[in-house]
Residue frames as a rotation matrix with the C-alpha (Angstrom) as fourth column:
UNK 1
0.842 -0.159 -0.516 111.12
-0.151 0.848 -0.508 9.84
0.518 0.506 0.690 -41.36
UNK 2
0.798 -0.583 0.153 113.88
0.061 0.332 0.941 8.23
-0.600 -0.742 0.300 -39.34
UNK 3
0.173 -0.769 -0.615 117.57
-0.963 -0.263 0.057 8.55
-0.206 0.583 -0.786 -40.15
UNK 4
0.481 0.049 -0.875 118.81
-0.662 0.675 -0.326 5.03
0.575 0.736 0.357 -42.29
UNK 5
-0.683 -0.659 -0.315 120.64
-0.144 0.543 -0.827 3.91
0.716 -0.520 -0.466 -39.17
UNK 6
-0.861 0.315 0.399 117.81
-0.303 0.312 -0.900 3.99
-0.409 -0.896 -0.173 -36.77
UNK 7
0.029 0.888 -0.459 115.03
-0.975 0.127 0.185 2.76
0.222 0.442 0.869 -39.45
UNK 8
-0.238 -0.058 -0.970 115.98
-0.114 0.993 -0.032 -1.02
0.965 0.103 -0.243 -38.82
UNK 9
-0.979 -0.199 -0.048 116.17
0.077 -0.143 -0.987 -0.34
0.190 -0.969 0.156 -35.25
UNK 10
-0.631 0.719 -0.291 112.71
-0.757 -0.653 0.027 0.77
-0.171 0.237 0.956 -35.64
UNK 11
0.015 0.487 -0.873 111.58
-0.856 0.458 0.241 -1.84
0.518 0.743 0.424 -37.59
UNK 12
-0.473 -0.055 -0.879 112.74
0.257 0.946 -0.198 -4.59
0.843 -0.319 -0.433 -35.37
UNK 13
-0.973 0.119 0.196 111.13
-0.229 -0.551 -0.803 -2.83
0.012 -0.826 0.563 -32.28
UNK 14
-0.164 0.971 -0.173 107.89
-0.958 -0.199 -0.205 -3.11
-0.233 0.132 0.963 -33.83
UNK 15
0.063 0.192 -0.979 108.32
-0.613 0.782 0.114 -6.30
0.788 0.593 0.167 -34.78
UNK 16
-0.532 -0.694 -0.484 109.39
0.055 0.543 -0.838 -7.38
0.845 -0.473 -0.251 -31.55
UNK 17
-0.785 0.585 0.204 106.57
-0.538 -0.481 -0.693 -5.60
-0.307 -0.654 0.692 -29.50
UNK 18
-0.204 0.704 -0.680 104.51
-0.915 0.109 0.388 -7.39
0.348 0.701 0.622 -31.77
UNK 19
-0.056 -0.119 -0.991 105.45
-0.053 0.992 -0.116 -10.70
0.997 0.046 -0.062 -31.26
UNK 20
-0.926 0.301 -0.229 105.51
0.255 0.049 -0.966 -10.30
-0.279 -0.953 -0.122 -26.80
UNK 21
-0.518 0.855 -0.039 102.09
-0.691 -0.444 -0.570 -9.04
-0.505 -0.268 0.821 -26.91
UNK 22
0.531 0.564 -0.633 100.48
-0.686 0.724 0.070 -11.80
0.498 0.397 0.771 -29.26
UNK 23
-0.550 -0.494 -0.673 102.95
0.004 0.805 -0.594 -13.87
0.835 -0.329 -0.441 -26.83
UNK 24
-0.962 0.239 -0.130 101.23
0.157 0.096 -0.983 -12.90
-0.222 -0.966 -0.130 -23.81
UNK 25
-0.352 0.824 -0.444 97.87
-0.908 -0.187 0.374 -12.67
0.225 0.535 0.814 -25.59
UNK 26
-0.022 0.279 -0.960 98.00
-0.668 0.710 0.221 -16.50
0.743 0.647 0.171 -26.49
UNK 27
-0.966 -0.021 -0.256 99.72
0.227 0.398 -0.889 -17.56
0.120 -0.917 -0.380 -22.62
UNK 28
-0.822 0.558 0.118 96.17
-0.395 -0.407 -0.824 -15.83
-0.411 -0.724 0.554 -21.38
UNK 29
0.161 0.873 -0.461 94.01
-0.969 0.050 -0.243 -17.38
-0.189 0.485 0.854 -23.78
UNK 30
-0.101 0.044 -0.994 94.89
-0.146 0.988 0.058 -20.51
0.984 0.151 -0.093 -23.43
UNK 31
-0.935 -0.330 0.127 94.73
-0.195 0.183 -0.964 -20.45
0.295 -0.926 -0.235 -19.67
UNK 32
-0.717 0.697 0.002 91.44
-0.632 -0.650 -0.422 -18.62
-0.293 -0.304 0.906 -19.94
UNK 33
-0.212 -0.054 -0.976 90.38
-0.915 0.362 0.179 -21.28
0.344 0.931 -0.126 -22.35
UNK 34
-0.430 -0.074 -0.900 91.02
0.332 0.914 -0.234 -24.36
0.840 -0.399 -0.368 -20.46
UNK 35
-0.928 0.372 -0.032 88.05
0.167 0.338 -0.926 -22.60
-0.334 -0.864 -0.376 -18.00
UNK 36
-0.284 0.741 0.608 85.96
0.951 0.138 0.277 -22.03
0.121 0.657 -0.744 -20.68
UNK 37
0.453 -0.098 -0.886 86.77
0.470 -0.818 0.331 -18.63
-0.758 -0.566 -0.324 -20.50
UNK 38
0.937 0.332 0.111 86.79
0.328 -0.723 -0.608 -15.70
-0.121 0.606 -0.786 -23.05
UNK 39
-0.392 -0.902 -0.179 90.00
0.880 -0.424 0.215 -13.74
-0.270 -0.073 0.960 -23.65
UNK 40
-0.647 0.235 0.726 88.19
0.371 -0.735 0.568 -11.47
0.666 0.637 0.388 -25.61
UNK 41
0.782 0.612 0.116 85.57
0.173 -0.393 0.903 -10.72
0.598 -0.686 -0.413 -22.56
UNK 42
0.239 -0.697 -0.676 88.64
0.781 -0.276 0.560 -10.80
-0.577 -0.662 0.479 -20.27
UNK 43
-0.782 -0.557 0.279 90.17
0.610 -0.775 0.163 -7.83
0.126 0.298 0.946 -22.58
UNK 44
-0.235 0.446 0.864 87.04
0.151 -0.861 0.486 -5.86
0.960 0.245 0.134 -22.74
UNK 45
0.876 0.316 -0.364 86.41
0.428 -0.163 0.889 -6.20
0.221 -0.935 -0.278 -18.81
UNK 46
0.037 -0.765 -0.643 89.99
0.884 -0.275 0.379 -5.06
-0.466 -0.582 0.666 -18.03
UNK 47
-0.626 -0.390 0.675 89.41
0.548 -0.836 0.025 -2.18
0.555 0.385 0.737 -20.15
UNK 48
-0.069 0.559 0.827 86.54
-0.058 -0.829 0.556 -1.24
0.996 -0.010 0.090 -18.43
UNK 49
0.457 -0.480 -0.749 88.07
0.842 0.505 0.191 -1.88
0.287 -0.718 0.635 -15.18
UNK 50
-0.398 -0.885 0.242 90.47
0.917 -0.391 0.080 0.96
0.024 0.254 0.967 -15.89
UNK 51
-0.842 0.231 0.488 87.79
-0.097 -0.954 0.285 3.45
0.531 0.193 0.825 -17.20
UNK 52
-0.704 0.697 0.136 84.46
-0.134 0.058 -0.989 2.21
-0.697 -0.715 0.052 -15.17
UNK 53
0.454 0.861 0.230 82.22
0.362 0.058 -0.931 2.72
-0.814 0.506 -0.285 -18.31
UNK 54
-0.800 -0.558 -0.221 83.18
-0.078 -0.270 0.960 3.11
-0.595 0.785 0.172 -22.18
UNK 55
0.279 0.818 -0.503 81.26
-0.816 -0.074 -0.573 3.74
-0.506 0.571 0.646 -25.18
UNK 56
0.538 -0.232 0.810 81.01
0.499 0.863 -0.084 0.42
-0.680 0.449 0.580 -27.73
UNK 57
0.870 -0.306 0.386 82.99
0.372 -0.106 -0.922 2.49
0.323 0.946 0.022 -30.06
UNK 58
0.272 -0.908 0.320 85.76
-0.949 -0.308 -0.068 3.57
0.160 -0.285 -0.945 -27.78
UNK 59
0.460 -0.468 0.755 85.88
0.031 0.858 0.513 -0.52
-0.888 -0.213 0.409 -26.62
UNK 60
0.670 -0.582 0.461 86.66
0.736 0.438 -0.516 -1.57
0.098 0.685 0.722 -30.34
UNK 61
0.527 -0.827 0.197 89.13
-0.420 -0.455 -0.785 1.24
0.739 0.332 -0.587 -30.63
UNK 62
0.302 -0.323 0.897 90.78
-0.918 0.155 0.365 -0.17
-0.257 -0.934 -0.249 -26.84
UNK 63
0.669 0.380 0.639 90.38
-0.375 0.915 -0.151 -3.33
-0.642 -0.138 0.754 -28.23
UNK 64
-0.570 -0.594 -0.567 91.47
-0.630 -0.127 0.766 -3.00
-0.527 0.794 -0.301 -31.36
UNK 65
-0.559 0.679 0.476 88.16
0.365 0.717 -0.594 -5.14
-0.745 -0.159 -0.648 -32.05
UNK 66
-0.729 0.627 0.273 85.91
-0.011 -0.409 0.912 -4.05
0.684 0.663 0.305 -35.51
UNK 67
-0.707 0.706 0.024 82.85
-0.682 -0.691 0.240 -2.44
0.186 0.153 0.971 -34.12
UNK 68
0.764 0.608 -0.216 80.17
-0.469 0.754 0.460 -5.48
0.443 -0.250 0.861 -34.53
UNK 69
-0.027 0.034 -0.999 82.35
0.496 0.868 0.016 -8.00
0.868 -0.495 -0.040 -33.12
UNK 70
-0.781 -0.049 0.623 82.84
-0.465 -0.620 -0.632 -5.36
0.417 -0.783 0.461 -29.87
UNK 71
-0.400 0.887 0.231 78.96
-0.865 -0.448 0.224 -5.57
0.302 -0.110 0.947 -30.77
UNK 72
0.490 0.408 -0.771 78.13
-0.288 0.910 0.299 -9.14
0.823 0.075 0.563 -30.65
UNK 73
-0.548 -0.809 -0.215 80.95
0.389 -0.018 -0.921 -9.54
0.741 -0.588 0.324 -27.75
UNK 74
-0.851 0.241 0.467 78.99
-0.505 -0.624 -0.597 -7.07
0.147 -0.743 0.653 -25.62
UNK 75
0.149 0.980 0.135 75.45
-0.958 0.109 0.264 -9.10
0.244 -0.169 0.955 -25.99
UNK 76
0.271 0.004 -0.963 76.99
0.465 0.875 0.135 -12.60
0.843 -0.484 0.235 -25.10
UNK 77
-0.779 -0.532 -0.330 78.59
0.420 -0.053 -0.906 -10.50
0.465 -0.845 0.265 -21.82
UNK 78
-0.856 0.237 0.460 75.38
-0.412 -0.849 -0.330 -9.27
0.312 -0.472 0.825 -21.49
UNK 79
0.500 0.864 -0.061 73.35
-0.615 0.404 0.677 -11.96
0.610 -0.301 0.733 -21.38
UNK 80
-0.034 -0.498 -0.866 76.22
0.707 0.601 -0.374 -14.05
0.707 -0.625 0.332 -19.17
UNK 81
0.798 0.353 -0.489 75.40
0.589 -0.283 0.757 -10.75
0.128 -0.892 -0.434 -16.77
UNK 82
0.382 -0.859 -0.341 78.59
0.919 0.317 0.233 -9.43
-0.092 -0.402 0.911 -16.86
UNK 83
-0.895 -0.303 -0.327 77.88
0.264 -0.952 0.157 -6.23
-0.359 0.054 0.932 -18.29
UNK 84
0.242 0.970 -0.011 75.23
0.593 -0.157 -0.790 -3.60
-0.768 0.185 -0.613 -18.82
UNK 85
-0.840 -0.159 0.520 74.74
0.478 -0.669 0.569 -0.78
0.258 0.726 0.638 -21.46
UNK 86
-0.322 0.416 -0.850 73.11
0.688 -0.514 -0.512 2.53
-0.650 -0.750 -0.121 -20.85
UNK 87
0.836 0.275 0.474 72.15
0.472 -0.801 -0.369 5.74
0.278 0.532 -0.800 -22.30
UNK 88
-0.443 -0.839 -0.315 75.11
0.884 -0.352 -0.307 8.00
0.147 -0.415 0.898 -21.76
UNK 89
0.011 0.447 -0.894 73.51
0.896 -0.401 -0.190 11.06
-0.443 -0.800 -0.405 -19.53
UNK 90
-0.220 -0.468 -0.856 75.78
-0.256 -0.819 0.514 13.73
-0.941 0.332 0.060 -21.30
UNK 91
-0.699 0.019 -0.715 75.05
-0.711 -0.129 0.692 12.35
-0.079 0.992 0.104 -25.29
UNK 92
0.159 0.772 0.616 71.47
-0.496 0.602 -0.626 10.15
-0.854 -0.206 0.478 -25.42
UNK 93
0.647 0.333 -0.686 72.55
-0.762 0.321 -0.562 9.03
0.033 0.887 0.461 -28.88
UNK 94
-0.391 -0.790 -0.472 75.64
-0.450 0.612 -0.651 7.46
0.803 -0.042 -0.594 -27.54
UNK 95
0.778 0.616 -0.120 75.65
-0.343 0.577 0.742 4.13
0.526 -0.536 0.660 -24.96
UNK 96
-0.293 -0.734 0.613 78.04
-0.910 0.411 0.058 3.18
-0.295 -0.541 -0.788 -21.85
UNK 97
0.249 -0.113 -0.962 79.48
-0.171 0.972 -0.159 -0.01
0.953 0.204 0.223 -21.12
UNK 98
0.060 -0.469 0.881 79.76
-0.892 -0.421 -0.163 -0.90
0.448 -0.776 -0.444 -17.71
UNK 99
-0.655 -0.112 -0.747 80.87
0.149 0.950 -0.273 -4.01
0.740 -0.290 -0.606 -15.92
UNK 100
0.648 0.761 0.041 77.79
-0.110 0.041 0.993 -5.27
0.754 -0.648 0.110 -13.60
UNK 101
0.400 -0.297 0.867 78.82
-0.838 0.265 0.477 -6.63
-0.371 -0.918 -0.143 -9.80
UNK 102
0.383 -0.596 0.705 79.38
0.381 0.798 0.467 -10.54
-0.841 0.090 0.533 -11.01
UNK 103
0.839 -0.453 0.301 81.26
0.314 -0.048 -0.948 -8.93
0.444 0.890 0.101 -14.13
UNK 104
0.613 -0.346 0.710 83.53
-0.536 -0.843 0.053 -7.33
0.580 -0.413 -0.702 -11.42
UNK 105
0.389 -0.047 0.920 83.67
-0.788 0.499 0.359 -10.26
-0.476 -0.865 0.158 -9.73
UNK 106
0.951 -0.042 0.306 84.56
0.247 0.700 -0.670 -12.38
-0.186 0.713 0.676 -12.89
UNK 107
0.612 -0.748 0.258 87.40
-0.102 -0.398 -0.912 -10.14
0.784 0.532 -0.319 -13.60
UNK 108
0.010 -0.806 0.592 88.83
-0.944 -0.204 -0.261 -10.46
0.331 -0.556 -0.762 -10.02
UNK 109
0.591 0.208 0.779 88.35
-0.425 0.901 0.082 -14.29
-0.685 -0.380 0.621 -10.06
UNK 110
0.790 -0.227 0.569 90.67
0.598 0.490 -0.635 -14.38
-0.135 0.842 0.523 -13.42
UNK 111
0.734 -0.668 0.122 92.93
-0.663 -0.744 -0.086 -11.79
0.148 -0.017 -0.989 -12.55
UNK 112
-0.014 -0.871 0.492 95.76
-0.429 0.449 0.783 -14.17
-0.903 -0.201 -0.380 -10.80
UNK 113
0.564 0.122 0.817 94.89
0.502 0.734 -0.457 -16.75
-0.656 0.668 0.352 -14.23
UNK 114
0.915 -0.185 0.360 95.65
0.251 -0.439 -0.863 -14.25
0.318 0.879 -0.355 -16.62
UNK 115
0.787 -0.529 0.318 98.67
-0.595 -0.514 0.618 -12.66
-0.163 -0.676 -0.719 -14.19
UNK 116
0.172 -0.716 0.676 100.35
-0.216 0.642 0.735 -16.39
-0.961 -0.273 -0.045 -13.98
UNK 117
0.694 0.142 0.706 99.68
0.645 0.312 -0.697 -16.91
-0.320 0.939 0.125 -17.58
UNK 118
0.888 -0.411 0.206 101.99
-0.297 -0.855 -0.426 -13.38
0.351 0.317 -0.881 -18.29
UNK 119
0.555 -0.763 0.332 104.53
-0.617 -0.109 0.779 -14.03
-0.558 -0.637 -0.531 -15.72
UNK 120
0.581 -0.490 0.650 105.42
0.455 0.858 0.241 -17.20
-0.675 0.156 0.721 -17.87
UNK 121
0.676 0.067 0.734 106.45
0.725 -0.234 -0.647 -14.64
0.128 0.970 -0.207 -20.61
UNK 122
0.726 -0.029 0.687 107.50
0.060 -0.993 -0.105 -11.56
0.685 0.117 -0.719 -18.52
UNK 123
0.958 -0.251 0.140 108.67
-0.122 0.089 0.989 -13.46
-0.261 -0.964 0.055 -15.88
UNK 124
0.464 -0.842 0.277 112.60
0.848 0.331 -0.415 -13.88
0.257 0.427 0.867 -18.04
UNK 125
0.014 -0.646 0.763 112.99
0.039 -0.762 -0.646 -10.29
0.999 0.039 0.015 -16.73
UNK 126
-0.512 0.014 -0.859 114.10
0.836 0.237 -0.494 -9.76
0.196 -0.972 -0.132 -13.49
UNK 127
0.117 0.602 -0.790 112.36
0.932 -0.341 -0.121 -7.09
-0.342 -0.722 -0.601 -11.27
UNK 128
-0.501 -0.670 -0.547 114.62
0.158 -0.693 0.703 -4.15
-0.851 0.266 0.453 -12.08
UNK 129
-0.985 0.151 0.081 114.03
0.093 0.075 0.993 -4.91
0.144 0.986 -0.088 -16.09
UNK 130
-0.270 0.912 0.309 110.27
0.956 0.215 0.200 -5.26
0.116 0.349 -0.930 -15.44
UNK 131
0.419 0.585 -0.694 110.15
0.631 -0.737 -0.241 -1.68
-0.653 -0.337 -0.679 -14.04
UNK 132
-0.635 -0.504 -0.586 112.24
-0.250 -0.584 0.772 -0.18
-0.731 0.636 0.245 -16.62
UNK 133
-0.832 0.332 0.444 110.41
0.501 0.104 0.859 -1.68
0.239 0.938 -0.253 -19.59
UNK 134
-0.087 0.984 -0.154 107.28
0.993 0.073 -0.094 -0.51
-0.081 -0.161 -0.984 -17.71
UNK 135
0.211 0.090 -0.973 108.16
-0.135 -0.984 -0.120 3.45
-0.968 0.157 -0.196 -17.25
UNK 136
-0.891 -0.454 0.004 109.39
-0.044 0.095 0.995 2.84
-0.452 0.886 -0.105 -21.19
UNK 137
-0.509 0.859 0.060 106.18
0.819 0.461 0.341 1.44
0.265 0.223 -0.938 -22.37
UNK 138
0.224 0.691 -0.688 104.36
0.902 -0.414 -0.121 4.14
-0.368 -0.593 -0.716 -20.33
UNK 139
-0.196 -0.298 -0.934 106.22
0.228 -0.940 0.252 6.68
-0.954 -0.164 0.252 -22.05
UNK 140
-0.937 0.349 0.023 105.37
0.097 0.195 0.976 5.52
0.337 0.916 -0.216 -25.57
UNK 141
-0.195 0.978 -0.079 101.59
0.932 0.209 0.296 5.18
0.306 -0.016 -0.952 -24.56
UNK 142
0.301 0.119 -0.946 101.40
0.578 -0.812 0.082 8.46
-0.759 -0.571 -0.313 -22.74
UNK 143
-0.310 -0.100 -0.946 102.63
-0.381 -0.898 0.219 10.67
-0.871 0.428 0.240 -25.60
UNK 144
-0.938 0.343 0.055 101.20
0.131 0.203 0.970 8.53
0.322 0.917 -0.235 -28.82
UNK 145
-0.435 0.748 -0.502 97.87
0.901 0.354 -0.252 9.09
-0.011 -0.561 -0.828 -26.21
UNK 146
-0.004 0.048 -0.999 98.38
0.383 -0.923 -0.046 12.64
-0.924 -0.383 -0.015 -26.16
UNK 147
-0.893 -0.360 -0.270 99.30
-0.230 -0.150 0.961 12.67
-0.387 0.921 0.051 -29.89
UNK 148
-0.726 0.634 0.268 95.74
0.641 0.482 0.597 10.77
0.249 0.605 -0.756 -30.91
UNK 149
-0.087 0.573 -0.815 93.82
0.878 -0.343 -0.335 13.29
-0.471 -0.744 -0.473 -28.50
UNK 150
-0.209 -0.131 -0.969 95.14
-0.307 -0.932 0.192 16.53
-0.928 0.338 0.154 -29.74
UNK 151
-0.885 -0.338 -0.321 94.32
-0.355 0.039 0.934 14.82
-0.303 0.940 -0.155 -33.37
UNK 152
-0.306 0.890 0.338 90.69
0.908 0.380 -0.178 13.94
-0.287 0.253 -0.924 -33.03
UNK 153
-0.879 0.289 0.380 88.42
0.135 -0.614 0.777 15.24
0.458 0.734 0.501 -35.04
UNK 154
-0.702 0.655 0.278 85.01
-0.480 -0.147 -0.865 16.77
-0.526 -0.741 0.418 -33.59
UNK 155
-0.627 0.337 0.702 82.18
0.582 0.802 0.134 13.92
-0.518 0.493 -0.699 -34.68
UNK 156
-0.760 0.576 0.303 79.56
0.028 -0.436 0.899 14.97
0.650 0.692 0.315 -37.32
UNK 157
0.327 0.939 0.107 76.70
0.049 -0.130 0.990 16.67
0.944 -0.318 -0.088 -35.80
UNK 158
0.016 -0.059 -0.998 78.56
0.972 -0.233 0.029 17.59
-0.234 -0.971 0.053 -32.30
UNK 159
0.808 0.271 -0.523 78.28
0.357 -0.931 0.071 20.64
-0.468 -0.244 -0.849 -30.53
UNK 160
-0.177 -0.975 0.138 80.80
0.931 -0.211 -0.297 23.00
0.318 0.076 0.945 -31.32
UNK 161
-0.173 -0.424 -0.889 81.96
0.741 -0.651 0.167 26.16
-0.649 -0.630 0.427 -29.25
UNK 162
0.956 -0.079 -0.282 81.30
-0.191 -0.899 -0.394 30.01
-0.223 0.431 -0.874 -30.35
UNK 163
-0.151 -0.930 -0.334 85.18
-0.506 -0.217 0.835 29.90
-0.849 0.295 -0.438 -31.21
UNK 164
-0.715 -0.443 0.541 84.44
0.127 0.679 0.723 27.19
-0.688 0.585 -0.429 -33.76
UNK 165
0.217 0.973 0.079 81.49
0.674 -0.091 -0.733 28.44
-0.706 0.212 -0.676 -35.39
């Protein structure tokens, strides 16, 4: 629990992180919008951008997306081509997500859109400020990353190791 002097502090942080991110959400989705363009397909392609292939249950966590809509999300990008879904080699019960070629190509035809759409938000800091908030930011994500890891739980019905037996 935080000490009573740094709990506001706290509190407005979170409130404030909030409010840029649903700011630069809405700049991109309205850009994306006015080409008849997805935000939501733009968020799940940049995620799998990043990783190359994701299960539908890591997207919604990435997403932050319940599960079916992920699901329903993934079968309009799949019939628009844009992604595929697989068997996953290593767990047959589980499916990838992978962006096709024109899903690759979608995402780097809407990068700059989504880019200028941010800048209108991000762009109030100068250069300096943008790389500071960024190693910040990166340092929250990187240890609350490391923090959810070392807290998973092994799924019902996985393998588990002679140590864990």
């Amino acid at each position: 629990m935080p000490s009573n002097g740094a709990a506001p502090v706290l509190h407005e942080l979170t409130r404030l992180i909030a409010k840029v991110r649903r700011a630069l959400y809405m700049a991109a989705a309205r850009e994306l919008g006015r080409r008849g363009d997805s935000i939501s397909e733009w968020v799940v392609a940049d995620r799998l951008v990043e990783r190359r292939a994701a299960s539908q249950k890591d997207l919604a966590e990435l997403t932050a997306q319940h599960p079916a809509g992920i699901s329903r999300l993934l079968d309009e990008m799949d019939r628009r081509g844009l992604t595929a879904r697989a068997l996953d080699p290593l767990d047959q019960r589980r499916r990838l997500v992978t962006l096709t070629a024109a899903g690759r190509r979608w995402h780097r035809r809407l990068e700059p859109v989504v880019l200028k759409a941010t800048e209108g938000i991000l762009g109030v800091l100068d250069l300096t400020e943008q790389h500071q908030l960024r190693t910040l930011l990166r340092r929250i994500t990187e240890r609350r990353l490391v923090q959810m890891l070392s807290a998973e739980e092994p799924r019902p019905g996985a393998r588990r190791g002679r140590a864990q037996r």
